[in-house]
C-alpha positions in Angstrom: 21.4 -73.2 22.5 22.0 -71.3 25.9 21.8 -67.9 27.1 25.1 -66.0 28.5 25.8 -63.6 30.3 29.5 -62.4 29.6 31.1 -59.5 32.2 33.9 -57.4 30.3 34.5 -56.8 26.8 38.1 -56.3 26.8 40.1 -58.7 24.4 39.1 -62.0 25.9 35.8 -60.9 26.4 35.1 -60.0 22.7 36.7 -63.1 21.5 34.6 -65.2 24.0 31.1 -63.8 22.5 32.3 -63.9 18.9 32.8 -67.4 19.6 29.7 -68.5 21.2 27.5 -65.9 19.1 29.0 -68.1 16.3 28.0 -71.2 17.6 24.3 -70.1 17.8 23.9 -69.1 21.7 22.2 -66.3 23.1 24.9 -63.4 24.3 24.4 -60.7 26.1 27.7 -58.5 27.3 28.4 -56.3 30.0 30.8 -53.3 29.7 31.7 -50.4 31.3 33.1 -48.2 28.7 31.2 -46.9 26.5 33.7 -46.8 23.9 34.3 -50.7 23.9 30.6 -51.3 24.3 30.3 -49.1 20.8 32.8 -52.0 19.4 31.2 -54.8 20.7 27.7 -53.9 18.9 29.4 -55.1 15.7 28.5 -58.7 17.1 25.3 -60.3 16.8 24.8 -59.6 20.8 22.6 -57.3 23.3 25.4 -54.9 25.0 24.7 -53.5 28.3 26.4 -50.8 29.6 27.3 -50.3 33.4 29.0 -52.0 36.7 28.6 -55.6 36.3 28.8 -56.0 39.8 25.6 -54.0 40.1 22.7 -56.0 40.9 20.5 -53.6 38.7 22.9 -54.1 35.5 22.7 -57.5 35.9 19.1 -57.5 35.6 19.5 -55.4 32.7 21.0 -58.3 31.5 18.6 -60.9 32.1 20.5 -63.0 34.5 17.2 -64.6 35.4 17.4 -66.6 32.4 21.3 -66.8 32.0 22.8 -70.5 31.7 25.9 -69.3 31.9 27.8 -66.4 33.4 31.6 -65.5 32.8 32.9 -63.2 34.1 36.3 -61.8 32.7 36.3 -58.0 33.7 40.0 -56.9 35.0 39.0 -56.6 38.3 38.6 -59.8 40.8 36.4 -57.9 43.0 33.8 -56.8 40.0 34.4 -60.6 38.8 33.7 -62.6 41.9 30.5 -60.3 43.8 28.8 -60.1 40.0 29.5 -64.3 40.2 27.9 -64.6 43.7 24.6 -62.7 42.4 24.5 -64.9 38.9 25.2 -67.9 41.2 22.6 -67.1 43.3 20.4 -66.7 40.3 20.9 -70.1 39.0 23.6 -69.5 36.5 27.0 -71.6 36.3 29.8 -69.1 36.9 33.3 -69.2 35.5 35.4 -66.1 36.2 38.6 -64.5 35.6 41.0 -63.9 38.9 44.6 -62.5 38.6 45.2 -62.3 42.1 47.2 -65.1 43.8 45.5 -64.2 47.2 42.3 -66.3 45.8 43.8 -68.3 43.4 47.0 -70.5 43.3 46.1 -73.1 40.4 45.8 -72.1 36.4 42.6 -73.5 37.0 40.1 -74.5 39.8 36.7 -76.0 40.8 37.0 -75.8 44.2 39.7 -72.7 45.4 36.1 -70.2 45.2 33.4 -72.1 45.2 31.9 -70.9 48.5 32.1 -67.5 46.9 29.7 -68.6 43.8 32.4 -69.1 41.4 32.0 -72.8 39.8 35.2 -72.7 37.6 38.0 -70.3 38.4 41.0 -69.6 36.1 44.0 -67.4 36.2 44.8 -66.4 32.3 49.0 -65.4 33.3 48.9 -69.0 34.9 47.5 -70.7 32.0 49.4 -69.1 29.6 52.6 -69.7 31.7 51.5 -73.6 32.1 51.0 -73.7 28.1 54.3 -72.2 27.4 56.3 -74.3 30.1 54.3 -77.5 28.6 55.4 -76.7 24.8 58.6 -77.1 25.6 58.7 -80.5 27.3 57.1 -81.9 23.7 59.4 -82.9 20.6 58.4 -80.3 18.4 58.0 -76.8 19.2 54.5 -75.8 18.3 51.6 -73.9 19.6 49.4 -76.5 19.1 46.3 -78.5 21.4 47.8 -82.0 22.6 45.4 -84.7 23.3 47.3 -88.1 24.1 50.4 -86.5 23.6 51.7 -90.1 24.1 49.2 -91.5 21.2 49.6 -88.7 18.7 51.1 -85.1 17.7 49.8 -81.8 16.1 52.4 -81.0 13.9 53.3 -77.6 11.2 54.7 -77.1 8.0 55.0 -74.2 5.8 54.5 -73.8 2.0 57.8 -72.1 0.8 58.8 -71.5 -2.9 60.7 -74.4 -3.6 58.2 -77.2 -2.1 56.8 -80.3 -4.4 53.8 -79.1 -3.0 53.5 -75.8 -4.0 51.1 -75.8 -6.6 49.7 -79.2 -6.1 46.1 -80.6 -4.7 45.9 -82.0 -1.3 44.8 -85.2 -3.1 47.8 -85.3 -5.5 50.1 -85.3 -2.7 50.4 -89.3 -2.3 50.6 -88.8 1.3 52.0 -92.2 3.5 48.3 -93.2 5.4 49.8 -92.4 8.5 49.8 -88.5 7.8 46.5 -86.8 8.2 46.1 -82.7 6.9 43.8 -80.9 9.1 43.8 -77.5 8.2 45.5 -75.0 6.4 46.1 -71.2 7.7 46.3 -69.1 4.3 47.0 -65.5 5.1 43.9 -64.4 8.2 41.9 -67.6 6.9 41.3 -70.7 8.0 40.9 -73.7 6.0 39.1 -77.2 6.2 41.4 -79.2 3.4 39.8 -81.3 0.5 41.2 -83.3 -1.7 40.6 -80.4 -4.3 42.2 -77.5 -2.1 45.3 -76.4 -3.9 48.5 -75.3 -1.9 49.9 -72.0 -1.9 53.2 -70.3 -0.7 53.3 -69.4 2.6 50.1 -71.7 3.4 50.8 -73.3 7.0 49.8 -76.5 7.3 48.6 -78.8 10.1 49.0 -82.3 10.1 48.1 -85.4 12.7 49.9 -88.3 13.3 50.8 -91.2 15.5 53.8 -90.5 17.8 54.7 -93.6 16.3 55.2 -92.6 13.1 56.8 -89.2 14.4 60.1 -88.9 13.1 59.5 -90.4 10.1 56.4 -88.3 9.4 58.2 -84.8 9.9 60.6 -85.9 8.1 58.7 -86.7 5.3 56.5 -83.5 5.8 59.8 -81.4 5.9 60.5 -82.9 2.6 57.5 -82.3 1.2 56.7 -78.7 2.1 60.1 -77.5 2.2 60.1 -75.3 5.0 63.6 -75.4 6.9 62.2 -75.7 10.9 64.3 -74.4 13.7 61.6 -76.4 15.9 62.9 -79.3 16.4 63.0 -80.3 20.2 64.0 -83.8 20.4 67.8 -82.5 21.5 68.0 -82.1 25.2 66.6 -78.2 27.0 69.2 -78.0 29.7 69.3 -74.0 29.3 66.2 -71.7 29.4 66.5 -67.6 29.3 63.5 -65.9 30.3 62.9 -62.0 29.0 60.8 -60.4 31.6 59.7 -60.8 35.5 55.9 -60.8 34.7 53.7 -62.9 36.5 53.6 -65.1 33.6 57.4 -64.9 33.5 57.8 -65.8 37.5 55.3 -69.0 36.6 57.5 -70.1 34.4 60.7 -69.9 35.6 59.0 -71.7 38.7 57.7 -74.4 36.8 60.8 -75.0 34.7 63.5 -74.8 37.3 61.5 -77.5 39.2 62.4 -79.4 36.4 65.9 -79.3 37.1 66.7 -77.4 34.2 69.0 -74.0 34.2 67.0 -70.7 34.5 67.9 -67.5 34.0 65.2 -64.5 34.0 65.9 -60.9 33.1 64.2 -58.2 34.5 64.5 -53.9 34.3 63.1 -53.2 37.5 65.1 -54.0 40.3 62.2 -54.2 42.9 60.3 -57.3 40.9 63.8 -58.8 40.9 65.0 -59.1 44.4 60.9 -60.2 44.9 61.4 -63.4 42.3 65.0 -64.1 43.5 63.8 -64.7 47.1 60.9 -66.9 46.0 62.6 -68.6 43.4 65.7 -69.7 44.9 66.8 -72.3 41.8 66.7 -69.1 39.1 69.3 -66.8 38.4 67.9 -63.8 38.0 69.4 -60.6 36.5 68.5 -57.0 36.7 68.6 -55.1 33.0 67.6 -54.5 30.4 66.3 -57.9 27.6 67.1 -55.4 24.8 70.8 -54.5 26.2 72.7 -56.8 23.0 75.8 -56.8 25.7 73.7 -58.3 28.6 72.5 -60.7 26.6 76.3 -62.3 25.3 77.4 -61.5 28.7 74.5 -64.1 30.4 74.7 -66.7 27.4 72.4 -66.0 25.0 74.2 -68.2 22.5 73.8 -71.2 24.7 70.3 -71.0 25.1 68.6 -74.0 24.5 65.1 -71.7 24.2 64.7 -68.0 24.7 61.1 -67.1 26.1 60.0 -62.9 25.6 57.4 -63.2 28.2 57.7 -58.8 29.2 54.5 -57.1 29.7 55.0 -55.1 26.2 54.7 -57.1 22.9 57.2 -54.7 21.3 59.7 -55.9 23.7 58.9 -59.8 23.2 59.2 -59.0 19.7 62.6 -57.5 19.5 64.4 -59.7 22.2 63.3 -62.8 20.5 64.7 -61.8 16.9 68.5 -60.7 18.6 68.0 -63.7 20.9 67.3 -66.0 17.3 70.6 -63.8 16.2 72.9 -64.3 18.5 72.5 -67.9 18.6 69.7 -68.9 20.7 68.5 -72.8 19.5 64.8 -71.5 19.9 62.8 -68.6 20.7 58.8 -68.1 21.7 57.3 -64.8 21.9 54.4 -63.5 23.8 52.3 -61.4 21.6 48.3 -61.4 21.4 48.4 -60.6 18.1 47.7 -63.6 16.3 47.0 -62.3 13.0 50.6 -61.5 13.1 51.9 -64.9 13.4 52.7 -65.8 10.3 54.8 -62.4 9.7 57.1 -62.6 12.8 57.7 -66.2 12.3 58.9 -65.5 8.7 60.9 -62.9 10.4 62.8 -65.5 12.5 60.9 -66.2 15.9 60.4 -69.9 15.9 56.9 -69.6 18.0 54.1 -66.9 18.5 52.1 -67.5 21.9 49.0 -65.6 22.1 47.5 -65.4 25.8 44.2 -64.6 25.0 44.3 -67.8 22.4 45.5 -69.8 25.6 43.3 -68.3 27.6 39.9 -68.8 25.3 40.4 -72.3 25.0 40.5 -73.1 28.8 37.1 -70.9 29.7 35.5 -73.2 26.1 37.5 -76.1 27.1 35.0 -76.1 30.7 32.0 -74.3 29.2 31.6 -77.7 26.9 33.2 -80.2 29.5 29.0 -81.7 29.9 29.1 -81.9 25.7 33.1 -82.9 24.7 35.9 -84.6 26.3 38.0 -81.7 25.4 38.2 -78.6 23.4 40.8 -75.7 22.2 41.0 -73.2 19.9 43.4 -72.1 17.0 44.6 -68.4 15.7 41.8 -66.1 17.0 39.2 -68.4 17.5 38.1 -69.7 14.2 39.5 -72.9 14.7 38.3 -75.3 16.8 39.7 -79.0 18.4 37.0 -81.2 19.5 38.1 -84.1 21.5 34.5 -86.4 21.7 33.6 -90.2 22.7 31.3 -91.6 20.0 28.2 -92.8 22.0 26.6 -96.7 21.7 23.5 -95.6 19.7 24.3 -92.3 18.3 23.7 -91.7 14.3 27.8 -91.3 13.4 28.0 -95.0 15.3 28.7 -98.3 13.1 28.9 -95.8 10.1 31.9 -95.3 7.1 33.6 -92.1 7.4 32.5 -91.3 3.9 29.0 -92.6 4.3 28.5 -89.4 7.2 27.8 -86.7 4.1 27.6 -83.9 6.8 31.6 -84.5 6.7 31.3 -83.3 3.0 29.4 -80.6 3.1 30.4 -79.2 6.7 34.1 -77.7 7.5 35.4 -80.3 9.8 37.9 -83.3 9.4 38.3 -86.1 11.7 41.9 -85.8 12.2 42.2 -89.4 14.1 40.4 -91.9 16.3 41.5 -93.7 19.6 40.3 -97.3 19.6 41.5 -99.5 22.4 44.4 -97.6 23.3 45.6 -97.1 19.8 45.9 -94.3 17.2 43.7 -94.4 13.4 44.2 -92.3 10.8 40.7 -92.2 9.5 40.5 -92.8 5.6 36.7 -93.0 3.5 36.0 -96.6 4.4 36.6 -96.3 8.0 34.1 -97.4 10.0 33.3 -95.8 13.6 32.8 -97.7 16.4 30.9 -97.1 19.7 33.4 -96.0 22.3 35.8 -94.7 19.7 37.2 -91.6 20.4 37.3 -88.7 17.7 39.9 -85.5 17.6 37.9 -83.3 15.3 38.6 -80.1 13.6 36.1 -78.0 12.3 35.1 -73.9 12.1 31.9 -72.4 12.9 28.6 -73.4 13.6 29.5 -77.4 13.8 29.5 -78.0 17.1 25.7 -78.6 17.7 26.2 -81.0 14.7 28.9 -83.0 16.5 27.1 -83.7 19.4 24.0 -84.8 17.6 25.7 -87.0 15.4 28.3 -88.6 18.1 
């Protein structure tokens, strides 16, 4: 258990200290606004209100005793002096920065560490590095990759028709190469059992060997039913991009230095002579991403994927649906909403990217580097993707999967090992080695187990 100090209880903010509250530490939050502090005494946490930057607040806050301070206020200035005074208290700082002035990398050790910062990260640069790497994967989902090479994260959804509506996980005679990890059922997130029944509209994750890909989505597809406009394995040679954002300039820069074709629509005629002189490889037009006219004019039909990155969710939202019907082979929204997922995905756009998701997995992903190889989350938090190195003499070591009963009684799956460069679907009677290397998802409070036992 640690004590945190978290500046800013915005979106990211909140998320952050539900998270951690739920994994037992000590939070105490920072906020300005009273009106957001109100909100954020819901949570299981001390809220202070005031300047973070303040030396006084901070006291206020115990910093004395804080392991841990992040600092995700909207300002870089509030962010990076309230860093140099936890920093100079003894706490490990991470901190938010938006401006490309201090920060040029998604993420960095080094770019602010004379100013007290330990880990800095930019969330539009993450978010833009996500989207830009979904699309250079065979199968278009919002999904953590660990050894993409080794393995995949793949979806299905429960529709009407499917053999498996109806049916229990363990009546499913899946092949052995197929692993179900978790079910999203409406807001909810479930651990599957064998006993967990499927339900229409359930979406369904599922791990297996990039091996055994195309036969396993296959197979999936057949089971599930769900007809998938995600397929990637044809070649992306086109890309249109909705919006000159900062998140939509990072990723028309990284895609066009992929040599593909890139064309980025933007209203305000300023923002676009600005990315057309930095972004020389990127056709870039000025109007509107709702004009239906501009669109068939630039191509939208040949679109290979279709990327509603604007600064208003509305926006992302409606470009990607005429985008998916006017012929567009893929579309990915931006919304931070991801309670909505299932809905607008029903409604025709192929992928819902939530930047605050993104972002929440990248501050957990270094707050747990000392414990975990890796980590992400999933929909708003409640689930989690460990990625962990079983160690010689821990309890889990030389033990059956089925003879662990904290598996059983605890809402987490071993979705697959890594042994010696190769990929295990873990079954009952496997046995884990030393060395092995676990991808694990569970919800809540589990994480203090996983390090115990591993």
């Amino acid at each position: 258990m640690k004590n945190i100090v978290i500046a800013g209880g915005g979106e990211v903010g909140f998320s952050l200290a539900r998270t951690l509250s739920e994994e037992g530490h000590n939070i105490t939050i920072i906020e300005k606004e009273e009106a957001v502090s109100e909100k954020l005494e819901s949570l299981d946490i001390l809220v202070v209100t005031g300047n973070a930057a303040s030396p006084t607040v901070l006291d206020k806050a115990y910093i004395e005793s804080a392991d841990f301070y992040i600092a995700v206020t909207g300002s870089d200035e509030v962010n990076m002096a309230s860093c140099a005074i936890a920093k100079n208290k003894g706490s490990r700082t991470l901190a938010r920065i938006n401006g490309e002035d201090y920060l040029r990398d998604p993420v960095s050790k080094e770019a602010l560490k004379d100013a007290g910062i330990d880990i800095a990260f930019c969330p539009d640069m993450i978010s833009s590095t996500h989207m830009a790497n979904i699309l250079n994967v065979p199968f278009l989902l919002d999904t953590p990759m660990f050894d993409e090479k080794l393995m995949r994260v793949m979806e299905h959804r429960v529709d009407k028709g499917s053999r498996a509506l109806g049916s229990e996980i363990r009546k499913l005679k899946l092949p052995r190469d197929i692993n179900l990890v978790a079910v999203f059922r409406n807001e909810e997130v479930l651990i599957p059992k064998g006993s967990l029944r499927m339900e229409n509209n359930d979406r369904v994750l599922s791990v297996v060997p990039a091996t055994s890909l195309d036969r396993a989505y296959e197979g999936l597809q057949e089971l599930f039913g769900s007809v998938s406009r995600s397929d990637m394995r044809s070649p992306i040679t086109k890309i249109m991009i909705a919006g000159g954002s900062r998140i939509g300039y990072h990723i028309a820069r990284l895609l066009s230095q992929k040599e593909r074709s890139v064309i980025l629509i933007e209203e305000d005629d300023r923002r676009c002579k600005e990315i057309s002189e930095r972004l020389d490889d990127v056709l870039v037009i000025n109007g509107s991403p709702t004009d239906k006219e501009l669109l068939k004019l630039e191509g939208v039909s040949e679109a290979d994927a279709f990327l509603a990155v604007t600064e208003r969710e509305e926006v992302n939202i409606l470009t990607s649906l005429l985008a998916g019907q006017f012929g567009a082979k893929r579309s990915i929204a931006l919304v931070d909403r991801p309670d909505l997922k299932s809905i607008l995905e029903e409604m025709g756009i192929d992928l819902i990217v939530s930047p605050r998701s993104v972002t929440l997995s990248a501050i957990l992903k270094y707050f747990h580097e000392d414990d975990f190889s890796s980590m992400a989350v999933m929909g708003e938090g409640e689930l989690k993707v460990v990625e962990i190195k079983v160690r010689e003499r821990s309890k889990g070591a030389n033990n059956r999967v089925d003879g662990l009963m904290g598996l059983l009684k605890r809402d987490l799956i071993i979705g697959a090992i890594v042994r010696d460069g190769k990929v295990i679907i873990p079954r009952g009677e496997t046995i884990i080695h030393p060395k092995d290397r676990l991808m694990v998802f569970t919800k809540g409070g589990n994480l203090k187990w996983l390090k115990d036992h591993f």
